[in-house]
C-alpha positions as CSV (number, residue, x, y, z in Angstrom):
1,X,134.2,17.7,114.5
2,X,134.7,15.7,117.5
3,X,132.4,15.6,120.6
4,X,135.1,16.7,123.1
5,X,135.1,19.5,120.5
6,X,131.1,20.1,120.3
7,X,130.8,19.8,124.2
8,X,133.9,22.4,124.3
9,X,132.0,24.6,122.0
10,X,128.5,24.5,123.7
11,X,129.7,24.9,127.0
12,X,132.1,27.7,126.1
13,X,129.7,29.8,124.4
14,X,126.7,28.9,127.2
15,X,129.2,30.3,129.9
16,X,130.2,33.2,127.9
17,X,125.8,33.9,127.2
18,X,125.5,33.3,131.1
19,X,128.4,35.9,132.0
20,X,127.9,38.5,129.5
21,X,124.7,38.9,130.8
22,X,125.7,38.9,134.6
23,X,128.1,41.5,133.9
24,X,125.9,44.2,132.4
25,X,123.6,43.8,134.9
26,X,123.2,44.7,138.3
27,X,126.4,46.4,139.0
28,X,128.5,43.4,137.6
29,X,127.4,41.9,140.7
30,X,126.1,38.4,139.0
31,X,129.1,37.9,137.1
32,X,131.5,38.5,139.6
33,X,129.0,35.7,142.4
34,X,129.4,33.3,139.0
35,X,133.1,33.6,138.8
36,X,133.2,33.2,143.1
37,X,131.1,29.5,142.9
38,X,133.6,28.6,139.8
39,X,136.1,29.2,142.1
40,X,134.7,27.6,145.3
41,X,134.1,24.1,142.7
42,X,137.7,24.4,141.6
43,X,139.1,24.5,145.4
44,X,137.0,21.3,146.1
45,X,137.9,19.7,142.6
46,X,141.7,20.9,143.7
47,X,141.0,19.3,147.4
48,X,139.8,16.0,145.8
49,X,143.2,15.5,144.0
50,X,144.4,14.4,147.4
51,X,142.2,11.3,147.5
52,X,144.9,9.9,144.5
53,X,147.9,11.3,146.0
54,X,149.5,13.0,149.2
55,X,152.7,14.5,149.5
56,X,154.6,17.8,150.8
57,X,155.4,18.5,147.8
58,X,152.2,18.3,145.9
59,X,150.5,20.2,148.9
60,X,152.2,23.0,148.0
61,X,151.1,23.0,144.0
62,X,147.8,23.2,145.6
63,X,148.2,26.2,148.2
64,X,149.6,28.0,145.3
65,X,146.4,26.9,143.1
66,X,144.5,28.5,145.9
67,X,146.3,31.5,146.0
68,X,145.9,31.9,142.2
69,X,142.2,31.0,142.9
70,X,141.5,33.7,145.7
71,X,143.4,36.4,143.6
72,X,141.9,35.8,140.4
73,X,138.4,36.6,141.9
74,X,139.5,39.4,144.1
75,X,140.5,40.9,140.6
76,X,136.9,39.8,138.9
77,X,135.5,41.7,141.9
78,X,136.9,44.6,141.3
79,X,136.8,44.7,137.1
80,X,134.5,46.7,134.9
81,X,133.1,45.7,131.9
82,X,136.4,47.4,129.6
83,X,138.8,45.7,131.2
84,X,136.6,42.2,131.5
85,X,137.1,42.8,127.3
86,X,140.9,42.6,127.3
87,X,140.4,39.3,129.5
88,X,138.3,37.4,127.2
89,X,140.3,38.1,124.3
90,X,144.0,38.1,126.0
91,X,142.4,34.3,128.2
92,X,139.5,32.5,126.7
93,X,141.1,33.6,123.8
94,X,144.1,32.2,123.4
95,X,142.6,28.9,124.7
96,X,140.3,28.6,122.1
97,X,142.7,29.7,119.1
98,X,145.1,27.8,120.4
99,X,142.7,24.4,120.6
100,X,141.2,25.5,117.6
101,X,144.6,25.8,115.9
102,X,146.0,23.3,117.3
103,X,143.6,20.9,115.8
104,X,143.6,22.3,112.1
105,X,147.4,22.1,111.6
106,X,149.4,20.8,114.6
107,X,152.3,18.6,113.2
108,X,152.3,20.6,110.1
109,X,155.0,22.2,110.6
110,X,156.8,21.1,113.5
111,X,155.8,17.3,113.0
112,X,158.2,15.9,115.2
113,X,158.3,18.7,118.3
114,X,156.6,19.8,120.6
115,X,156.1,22.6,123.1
116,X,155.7,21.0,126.5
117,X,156.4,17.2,126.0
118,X,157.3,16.6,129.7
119,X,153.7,18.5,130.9
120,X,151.2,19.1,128.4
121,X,152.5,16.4,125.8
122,X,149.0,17.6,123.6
123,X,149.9,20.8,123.1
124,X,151.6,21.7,119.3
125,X,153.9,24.1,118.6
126,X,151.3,25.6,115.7
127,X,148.4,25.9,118.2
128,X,150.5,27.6,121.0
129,X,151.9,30.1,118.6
130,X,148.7,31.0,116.8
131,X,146.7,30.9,119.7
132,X,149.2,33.5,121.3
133,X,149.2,35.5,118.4
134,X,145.5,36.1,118.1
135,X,145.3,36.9,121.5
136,X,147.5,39.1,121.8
137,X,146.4,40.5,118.0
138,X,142.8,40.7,119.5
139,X,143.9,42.5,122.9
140,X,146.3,45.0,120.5
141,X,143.2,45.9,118.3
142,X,140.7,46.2,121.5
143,X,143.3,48.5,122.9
144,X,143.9,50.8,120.1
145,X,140.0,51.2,119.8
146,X,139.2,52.1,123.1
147,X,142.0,51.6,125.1
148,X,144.9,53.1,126.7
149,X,148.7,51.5,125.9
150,X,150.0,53.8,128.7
151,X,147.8,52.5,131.6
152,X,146.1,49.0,129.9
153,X,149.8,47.6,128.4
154,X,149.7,44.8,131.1
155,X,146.7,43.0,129.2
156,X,149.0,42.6,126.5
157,X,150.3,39.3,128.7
158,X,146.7,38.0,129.1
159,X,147.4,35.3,126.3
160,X,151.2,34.4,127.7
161,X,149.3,34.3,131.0
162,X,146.6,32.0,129.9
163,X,149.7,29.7,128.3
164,X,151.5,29.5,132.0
165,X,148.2,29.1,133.7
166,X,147.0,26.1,131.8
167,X,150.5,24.5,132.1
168,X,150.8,25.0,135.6
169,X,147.4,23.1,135.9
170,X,148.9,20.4,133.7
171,X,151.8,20.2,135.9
172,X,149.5,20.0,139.3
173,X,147.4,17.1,137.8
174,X,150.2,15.2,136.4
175,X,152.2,15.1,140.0
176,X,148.9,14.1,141.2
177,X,148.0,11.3,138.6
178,X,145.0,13.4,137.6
179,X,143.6,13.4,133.7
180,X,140.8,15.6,134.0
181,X,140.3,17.9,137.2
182,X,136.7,16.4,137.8
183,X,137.5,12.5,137.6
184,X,137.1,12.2,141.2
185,X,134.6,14.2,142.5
186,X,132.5,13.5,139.1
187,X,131.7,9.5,140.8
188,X,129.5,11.7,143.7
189,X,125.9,11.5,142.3
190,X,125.7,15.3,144.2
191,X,128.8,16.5,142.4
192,X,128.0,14.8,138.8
193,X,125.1,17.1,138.4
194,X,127.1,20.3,139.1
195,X,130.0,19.4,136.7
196,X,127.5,18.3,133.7
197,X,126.9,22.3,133.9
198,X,130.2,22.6,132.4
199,X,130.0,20.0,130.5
200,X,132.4,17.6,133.3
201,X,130.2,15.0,132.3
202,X,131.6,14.0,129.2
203,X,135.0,13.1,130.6
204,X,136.6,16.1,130.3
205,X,137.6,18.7,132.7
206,X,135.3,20.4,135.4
207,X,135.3,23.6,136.8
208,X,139.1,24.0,137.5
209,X,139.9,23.0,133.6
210,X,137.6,25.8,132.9
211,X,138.8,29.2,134.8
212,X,142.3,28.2,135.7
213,X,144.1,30.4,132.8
214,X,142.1,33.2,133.9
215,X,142.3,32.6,137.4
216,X,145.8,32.7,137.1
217,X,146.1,35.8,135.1
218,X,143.9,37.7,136.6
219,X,146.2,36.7,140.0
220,X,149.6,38.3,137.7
221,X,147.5,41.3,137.0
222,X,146.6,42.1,140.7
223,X,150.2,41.5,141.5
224,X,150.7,44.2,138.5
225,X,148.7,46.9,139.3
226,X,149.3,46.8,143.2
């Protein structure tokens, strides 16, 4: 096991302690303040990309970032703990699968393709099915337990969401020249301490790299249900 993989691990699970607890207590109202400073660290992480690169074009990734930002914690604002189910499994979910699948047999298969050469030239063609297939396995199962198809169906799309989420971060970083969404901001003694929490630190993603599937899925759901 790597140590991009352990750190991944550790601050996955940590975050997923921290939130659980915020959301079955107080009204949710923890949770949903947790997901609001993830969101205000990804904006500045988001604003920092500029310090590399400045174009018309590029500004406009980044208002759309923000929009998928805002709506993804208007819709943690207004989620109860059933529906924050069918996001972990459909989002977080599919990341991890996929990562974890990804690792364990990419280029098994398809050993000379993959998914997203041009943006996410990581990403195999195992992982991303796998990892879509759990989550959406996981969401199925969650549904028919305790769910409603007729009224919860759109949470089917959390793990294609998650998928066009983290590519559309991909594709903001590489117009911007940006490896991991932290790399700037991460040289500010202030700022270092506040991305160690999710383990930015160890040269890997930051806040942004660590809500922007859900941000942007949560942002397709409010879209859906308005």
């Amino acid at each position: 096991m790597d140590k991009n993989f352990r750190v991944r691990v550790v601050v996955g699970v940590s975050i997923f302690i921290v939130a659980l607890v915020g959301l079955y207590t107080f009204d949710s109202i923890p949770f949903k303040v947790l997901f609001g400073l993830f969101a205000a660290m990804s904006l500045v992480e988001l604003l920092s990309f500029f310090k590399k690169k400045f174009t018309a074009y590029n500004t406009m990734l980044v208002i759309l970032e923000t929009m998928f930002l805002v709506g993804g914690t208007i819709f943690v604002s207004r989620i109860n703990v059933d529906y924050f189910w069918y996001i972990i499994l459909g989002v977080p979910g599919y990341d991890v699968f996929a990562y974890l699948f990804g690792k364990l047999f990419g280029g098994k298969v398809f050993k000379k393709s993959r998914p997203f050469p041009h943006v996410s030239k990581n990403k195999t063609w195992e992982g991303t099915i796998l990892g879509l297939t759990m989550a959406i396995g996981m969401v199925a199962i969650k549904m028919a337990c305790g769910g409603d198809f007729t009224t919860d169906w759109m949470y089917l799309l959390c793990g294609p969401l998650a998928l066009m989420g983290d590519l559309f971060e991909s594709y903001l970083k590489r117009k911007f020249n940006v490896k991991d969404s932290n790399e700037i901001l991460i040289k500010n003694k202030f700022f270092s301490l506040l991305e160690a929490c999710v383990g930015g630190s160890e040269g890997h993603g930051g806040f942004l790299d660590r809500i922007d599937s859900t941000a942007f899925a949560c942002t397709v759901l409010l879209i859906i249900l308005a």
